[in-house]
C-alpha positions in Angstrom: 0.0 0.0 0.0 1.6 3.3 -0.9 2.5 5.8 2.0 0.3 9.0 1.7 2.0 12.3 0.8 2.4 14.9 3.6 -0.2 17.2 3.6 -0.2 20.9 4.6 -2.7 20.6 6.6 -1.5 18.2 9.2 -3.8 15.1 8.3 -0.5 13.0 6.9 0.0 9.6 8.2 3.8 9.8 8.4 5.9 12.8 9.3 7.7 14.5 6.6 9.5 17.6 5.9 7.9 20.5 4.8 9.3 22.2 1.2 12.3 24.9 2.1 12.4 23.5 6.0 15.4 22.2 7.0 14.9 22.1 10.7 15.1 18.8 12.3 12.3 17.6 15.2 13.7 18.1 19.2 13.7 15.8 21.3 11.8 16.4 24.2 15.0 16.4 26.2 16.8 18.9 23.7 13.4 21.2 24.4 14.3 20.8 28.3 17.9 21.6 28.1 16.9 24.8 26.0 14.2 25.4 28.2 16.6 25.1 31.3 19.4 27.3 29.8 17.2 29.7 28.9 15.9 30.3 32.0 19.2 29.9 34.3 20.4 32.1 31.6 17.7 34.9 32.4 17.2 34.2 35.6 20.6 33.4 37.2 20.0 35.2 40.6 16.7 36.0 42.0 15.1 37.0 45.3 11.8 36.4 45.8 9.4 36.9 49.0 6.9 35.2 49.7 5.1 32.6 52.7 6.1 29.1 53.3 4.3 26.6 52.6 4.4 22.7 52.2 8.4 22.6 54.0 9.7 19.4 54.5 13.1 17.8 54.5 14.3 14.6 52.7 16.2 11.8 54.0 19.7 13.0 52.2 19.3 16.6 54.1 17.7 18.5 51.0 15.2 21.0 52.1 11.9 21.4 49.4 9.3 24.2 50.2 7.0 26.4 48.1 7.2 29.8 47.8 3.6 31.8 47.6 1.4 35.0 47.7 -2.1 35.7 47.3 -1.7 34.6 43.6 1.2 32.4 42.4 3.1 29.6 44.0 6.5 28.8 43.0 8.4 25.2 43.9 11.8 25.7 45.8 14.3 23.4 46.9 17.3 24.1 49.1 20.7 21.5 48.9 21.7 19.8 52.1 24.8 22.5 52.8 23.0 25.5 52.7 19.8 24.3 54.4 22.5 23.0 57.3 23.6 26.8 57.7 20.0 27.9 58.4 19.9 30.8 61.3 16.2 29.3 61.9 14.3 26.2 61.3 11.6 26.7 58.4 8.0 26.5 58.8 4.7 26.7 57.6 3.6 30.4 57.3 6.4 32.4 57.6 7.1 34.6 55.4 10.7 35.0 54.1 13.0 36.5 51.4 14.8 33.3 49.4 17.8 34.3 47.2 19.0 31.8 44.3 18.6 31.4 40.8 15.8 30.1 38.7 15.8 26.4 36.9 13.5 23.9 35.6 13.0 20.2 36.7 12.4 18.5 33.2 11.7 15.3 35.1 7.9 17.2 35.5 8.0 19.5 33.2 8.3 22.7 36.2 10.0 25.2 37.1 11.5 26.0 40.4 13.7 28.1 42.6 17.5 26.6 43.5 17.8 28.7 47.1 21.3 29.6 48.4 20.2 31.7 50.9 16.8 31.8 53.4 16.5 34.8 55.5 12.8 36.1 57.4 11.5 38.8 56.1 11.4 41.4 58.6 11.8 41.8 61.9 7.9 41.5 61.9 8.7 37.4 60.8 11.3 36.9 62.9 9.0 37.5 66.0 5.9 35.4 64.5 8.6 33.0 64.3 9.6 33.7 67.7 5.9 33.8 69.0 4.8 30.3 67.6 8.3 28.6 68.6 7.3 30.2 72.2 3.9 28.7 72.3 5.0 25.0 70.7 7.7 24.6 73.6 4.9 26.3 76.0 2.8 23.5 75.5 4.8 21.2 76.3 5.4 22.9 80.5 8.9 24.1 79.2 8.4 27.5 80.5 6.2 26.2 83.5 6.4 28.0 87.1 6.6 24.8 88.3 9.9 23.6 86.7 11.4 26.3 88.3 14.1 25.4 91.2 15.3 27.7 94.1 19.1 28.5 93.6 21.4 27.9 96.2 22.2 30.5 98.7 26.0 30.0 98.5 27.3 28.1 95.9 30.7 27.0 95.8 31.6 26.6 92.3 29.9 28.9 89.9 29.9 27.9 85.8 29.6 30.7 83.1 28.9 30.0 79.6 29.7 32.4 77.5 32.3 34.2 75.1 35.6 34.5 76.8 36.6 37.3 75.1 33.8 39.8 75.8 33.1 41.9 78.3 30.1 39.9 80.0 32.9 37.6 81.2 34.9 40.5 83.0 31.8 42.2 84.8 30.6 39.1 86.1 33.9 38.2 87.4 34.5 41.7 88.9 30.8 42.0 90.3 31.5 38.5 92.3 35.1 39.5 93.2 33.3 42.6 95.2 30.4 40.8 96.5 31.8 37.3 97.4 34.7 35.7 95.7 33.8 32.5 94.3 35.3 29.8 92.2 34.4 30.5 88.7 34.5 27.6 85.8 34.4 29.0 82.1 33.0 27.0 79.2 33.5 29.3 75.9 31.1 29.6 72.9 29.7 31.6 70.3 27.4 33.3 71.2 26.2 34.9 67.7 26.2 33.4 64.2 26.1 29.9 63.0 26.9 27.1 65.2 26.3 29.7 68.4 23.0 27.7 69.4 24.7 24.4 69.3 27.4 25.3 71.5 25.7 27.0 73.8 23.3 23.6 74.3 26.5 21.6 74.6 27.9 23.5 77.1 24.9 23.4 79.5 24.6 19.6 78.7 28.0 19.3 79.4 27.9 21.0 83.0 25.4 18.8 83.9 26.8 15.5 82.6 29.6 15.9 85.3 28.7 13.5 88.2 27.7 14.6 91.7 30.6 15.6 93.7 33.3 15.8 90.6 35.3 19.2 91.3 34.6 21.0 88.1 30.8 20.1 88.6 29.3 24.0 89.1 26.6 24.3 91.8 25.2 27.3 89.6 25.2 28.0 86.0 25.0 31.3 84.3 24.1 31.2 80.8 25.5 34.8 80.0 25.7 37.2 77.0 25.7 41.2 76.4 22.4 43.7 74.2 22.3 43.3 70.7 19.2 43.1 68.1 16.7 40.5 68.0 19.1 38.9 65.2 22.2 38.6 67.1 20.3 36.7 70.0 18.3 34.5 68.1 20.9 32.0 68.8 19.2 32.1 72.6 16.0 31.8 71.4 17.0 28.5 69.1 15.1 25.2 70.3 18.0 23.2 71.2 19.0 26.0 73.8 15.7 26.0 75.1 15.5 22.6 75.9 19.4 22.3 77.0 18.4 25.0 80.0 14.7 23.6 80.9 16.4 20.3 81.1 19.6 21.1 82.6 20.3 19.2 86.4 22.4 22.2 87.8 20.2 25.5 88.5 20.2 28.1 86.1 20.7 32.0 85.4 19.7 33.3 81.8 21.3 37.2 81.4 21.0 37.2 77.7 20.7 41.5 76.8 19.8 44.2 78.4 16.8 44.7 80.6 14.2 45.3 77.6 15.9 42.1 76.1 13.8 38.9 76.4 14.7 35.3 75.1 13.0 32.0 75.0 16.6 31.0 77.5 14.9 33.3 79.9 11.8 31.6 80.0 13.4 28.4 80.2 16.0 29.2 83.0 15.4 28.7 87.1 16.3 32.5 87.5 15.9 35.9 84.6 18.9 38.4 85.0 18.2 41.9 83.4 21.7 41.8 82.6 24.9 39.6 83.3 25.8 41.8 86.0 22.8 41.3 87.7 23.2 37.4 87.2 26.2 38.1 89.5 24.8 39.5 92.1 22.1 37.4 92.1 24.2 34.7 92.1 26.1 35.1 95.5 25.2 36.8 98.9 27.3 40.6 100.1 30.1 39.0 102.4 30.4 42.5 104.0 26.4 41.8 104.7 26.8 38.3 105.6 29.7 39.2 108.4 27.3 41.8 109.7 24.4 39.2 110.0 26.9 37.0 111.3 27.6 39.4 113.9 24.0 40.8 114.1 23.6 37.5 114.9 25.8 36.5 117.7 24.8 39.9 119.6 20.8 38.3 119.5 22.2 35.4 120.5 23.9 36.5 123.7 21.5 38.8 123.7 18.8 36.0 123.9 21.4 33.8 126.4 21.5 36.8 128.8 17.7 37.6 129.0 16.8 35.2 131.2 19.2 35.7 133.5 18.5 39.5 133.6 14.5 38.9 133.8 15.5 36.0 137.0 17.5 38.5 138.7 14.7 41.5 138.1 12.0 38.9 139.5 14.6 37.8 142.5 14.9 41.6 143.5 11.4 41.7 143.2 10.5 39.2 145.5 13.5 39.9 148.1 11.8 43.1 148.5 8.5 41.5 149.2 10.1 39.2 151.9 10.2 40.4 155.5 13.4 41.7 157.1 15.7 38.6 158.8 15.0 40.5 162.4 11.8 40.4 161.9 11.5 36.5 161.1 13.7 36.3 164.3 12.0 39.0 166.4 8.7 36.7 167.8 11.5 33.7 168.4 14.3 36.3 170.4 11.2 37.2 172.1 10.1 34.0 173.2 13.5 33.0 174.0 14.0 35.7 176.3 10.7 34.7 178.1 11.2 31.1 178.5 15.0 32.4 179.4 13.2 34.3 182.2 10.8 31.9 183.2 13.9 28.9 183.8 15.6 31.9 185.5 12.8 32.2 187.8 12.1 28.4 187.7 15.4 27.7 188.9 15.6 30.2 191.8 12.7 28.9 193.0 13.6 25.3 193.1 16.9 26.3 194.6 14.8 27.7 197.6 12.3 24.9 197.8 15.3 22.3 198.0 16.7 24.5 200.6 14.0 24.5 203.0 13.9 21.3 202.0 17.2 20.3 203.2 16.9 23.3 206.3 14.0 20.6 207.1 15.9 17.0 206.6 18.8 18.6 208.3 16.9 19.2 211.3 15.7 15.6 211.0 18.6 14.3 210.8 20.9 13.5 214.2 24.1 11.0 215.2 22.0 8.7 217.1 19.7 7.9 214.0 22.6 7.4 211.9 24.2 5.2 214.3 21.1 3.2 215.1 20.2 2.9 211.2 24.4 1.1 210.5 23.9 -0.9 213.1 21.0 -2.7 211.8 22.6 -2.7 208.5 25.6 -4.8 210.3 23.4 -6.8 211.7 21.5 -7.9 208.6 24.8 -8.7 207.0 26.3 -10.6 209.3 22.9 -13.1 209.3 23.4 -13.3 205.2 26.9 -14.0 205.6 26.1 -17.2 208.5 22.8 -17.7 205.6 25.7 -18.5 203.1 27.9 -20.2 205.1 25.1 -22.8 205.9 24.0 -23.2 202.1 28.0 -23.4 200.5 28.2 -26.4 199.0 31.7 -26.4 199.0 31.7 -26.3 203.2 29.7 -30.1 202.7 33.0 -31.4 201.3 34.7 -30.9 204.2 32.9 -33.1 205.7 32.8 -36.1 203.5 29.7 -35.2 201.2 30.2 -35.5 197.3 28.4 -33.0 195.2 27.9 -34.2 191.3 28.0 -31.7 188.5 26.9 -31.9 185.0 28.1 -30.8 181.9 27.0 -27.1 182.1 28.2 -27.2 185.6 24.6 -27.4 187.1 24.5 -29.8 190.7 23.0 -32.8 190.4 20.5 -34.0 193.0 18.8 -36.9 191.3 20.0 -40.5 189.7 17.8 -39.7 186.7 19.3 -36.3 186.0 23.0 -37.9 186.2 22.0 -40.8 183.7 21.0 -38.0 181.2 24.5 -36.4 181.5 27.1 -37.8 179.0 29.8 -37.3 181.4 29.7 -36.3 185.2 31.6 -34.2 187.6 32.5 -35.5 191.0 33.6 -32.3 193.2 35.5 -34.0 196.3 37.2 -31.9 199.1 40.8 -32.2 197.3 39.2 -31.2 193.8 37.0 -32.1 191.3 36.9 -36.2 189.0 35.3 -36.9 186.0 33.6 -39.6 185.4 32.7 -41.1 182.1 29.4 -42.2 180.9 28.5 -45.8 181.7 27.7 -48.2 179.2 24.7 -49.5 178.4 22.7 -46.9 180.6 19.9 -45.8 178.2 20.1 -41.7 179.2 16.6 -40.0 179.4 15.9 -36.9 178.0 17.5 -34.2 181.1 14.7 -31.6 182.0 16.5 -28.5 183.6 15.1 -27.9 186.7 14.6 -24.3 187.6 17.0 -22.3 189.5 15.7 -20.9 192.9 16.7 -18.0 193.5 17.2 -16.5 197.0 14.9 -14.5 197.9 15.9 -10.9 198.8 14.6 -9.5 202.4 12.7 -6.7 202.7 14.0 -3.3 202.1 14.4 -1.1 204.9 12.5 2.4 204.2 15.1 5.3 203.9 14.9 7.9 206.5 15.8 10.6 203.6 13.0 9.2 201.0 
């Protein structure tokens, strides 16, 4: 079958050339390239501004976004380096200035923006930025009153991080050297520009990774840096700061700026310093104060020590004047003893006399004749004990042949039953005394002590002077 001629209008079967064209079809590649030079050519550096939307970051590190306004949208896509150099982390909504060159992406037939370089647009989008990073973290109790810890009253070992070439470093060290000179660790770090955040986050994670009691382990730390625009402390107000300081084990002091200043750090910290001098002197007590409380102190104290004793001797004066004079205690007794002193006075003179008429009376009672009368009778009554003794010796019998028998306990025997209870006997002759042993086979009773009689005393004359 023969292959139709081309025809002008278009309706051919098979392509051909047209008469005086030379040109040869493109490849839909070729069309790309030119597409793509064309434009890179045209377009080789652009900035464009416009609100984020649809960011999101790829596996290799490659950052892709669009770029949009009320009515265009433009694709943009950001190459692992320069998106790793980012002074902020991109979001929906923000609105920013993106400088790069234009390109195509034949792979989908589009063209899109290659950005070198991501910047906010404004102060105005820095601090949207600023506000919704605040509320994100917010939510999660970074910033809570309740996170907050007391800082110690003294601490021993104070760290600082911060540059340690500026001046912050110097007025905190000077302010402590005139308020109480304390220990002071250093760790430097940016604290401005790229990689600022990041070291600033180490250092406070590194403070607190030192064990409990290690001696570089800071009681305090003071996370310190001097005024400067909102851009040159956005490195404090970075994320990974944030949550370095809220999560940090060792109390913490933000003095980031000057008074008006105000950083997410601050929200974040234990403690807000208007400046890094002030962090100073919050930091650590007056020792010129402290000596005077000291001393304040001890004068209470002995102040308190001699109270008592003053209020005791003020209530002992009070009641030794309430008491009654010692001669008055004593007056009623002196009194008394002078009575009783007089009565035995007059007691005794009176019994004196009373004895003496007494003995005026006796005395005239008395004569020789009834003294003589009364020792003769006593003679006599001694002279008829003496022949009453005589006749009842026991030793007289043995002079004249008697025998008198004593027991063991030296008692006198005067019955045969009472000597066979004895277990040996006495035998008290004139010449002296024999003993005699028990006899044998003589069954001995049971003695029974018979009882003594006594003599019985004659009657007692009445006494003439009774």
């Amino acid at each position: 079958m023969p292959v139709p001629d081309y025809d002008e209008d278009g309706g051919g079967l098979v392509a051909k050339g047209r008469p005086g064209d030379n040109a040869e079809p493109l490849t839909v590649s070729e069309l790309a390239g030119m597409l793509k030079r064309t434009v890179e050519d045209r377009f080789g550096f652009v900035r464009l501004r416009g609100e984020l939307s649809g960011v999101k970051r790829a596996a290799s590190g490659h950052l892709y976004c669009c770029l949009k306004d009320e009515s265009a949208v433009i694709d943009g896509v950001m190459w692992r380096g320069p998106a790793a150099a980012l002074a902020f982390r991109p979001e929906d909504g923000l609105e920013v200035v993106a400088s790069g060159k234009l390109t195509t992406y034949p792979g989908r037939s589009k063209y899109q923006v290659v950005i070198d370089k991501l910047e906010l647009a404004g102060e105005g989008a820095l601090l949207a930025l600023l506000e919704k990073l605040r509320q994100r973290l917010g939510a999660e109790g970074l910033f809570s009153p309740e996170r907050k810890r007391p800082l110690p009253y003294l601490p021993a070992t104070i760290g600082v991080v911060t540059s340690p070439t500026g001046a912050v470093i110097r007025d905190i060290l000077h302010r402590l050297a005139d308020r109480f000179p304390s220990r002071v660790l250093v760790w430097p770090v940016l604290v401005q520009g790229n990689g600022a955040a990041e070291q600033v986050a180490a250092a406070v994670r590194g403070f607190s990774a030192l064990p409990e009691g290690h001696a570089l382990r800071p009681d305090l730390v003071i996370i310190a840096r001097g005024g400067g625009s909102i851009e040159d402390l956005w490195s404090f107000n970075e994320e990974a700061v944030v949550r370095a300081i809220a999560e940090s084990a060792i109390p913490t002091i933000s003095a980031v700026g000057h008074e008006t200043d105000t950083t997410l750090a601050d929200h974040a910290a234990d403690r807000r310093a208007p400046t890094p001098t002030a962090a100073a002197e919050i930091a650590v007590p007056v020792l010129r104060e402290l000596r005077a409380t000291l001393v304040d102190f001890a004068v209470r104290k002995q102040r308190c020590a001699l109270r008592p004793v003053e209020l005791g001797r003020e209530r002992l004066e009070a009641r030794a004047k309430r008491l009654p004079q010692p001669q008055a205690l004593l007056a009623p007794q002196a009194q008394k003893l002078d009575d009783l002193s007089e009565r035995l006075r007059r007691g005794l003179r009176d019994r004196a006399a009373q004895a003496r008429e007494r003995l005026q009376h006796d005395n005239a009672r008395l004569s020789p004749s009834l003294l003589r009368h009364r020792v003769e009778r006593a003679q006599d009554r001694l002279t008829a004990s003496g022949r009453v003794l005589a006749s009842i010796n026991p030793s007289n019998l043995l002079q004249k042949g008697y025998v008198r028998v004593t027991g063991t306990d030296g008692r006198t025997l005067v019955e045969a039953a009472m000597a066979k209870a004895e277990p040996a006997l006495t035998l008290h002759f004139r010449d002296g005394p024999l003993e005699v042993a028990p006899l044998a086979g003589v069954q001995r009773k049971p003695r029974s002590v018979a009882p003594v009689k006594r003599p019985v005393a004659p009657p007692r004359q009445d006494d003439l002077f009774g």
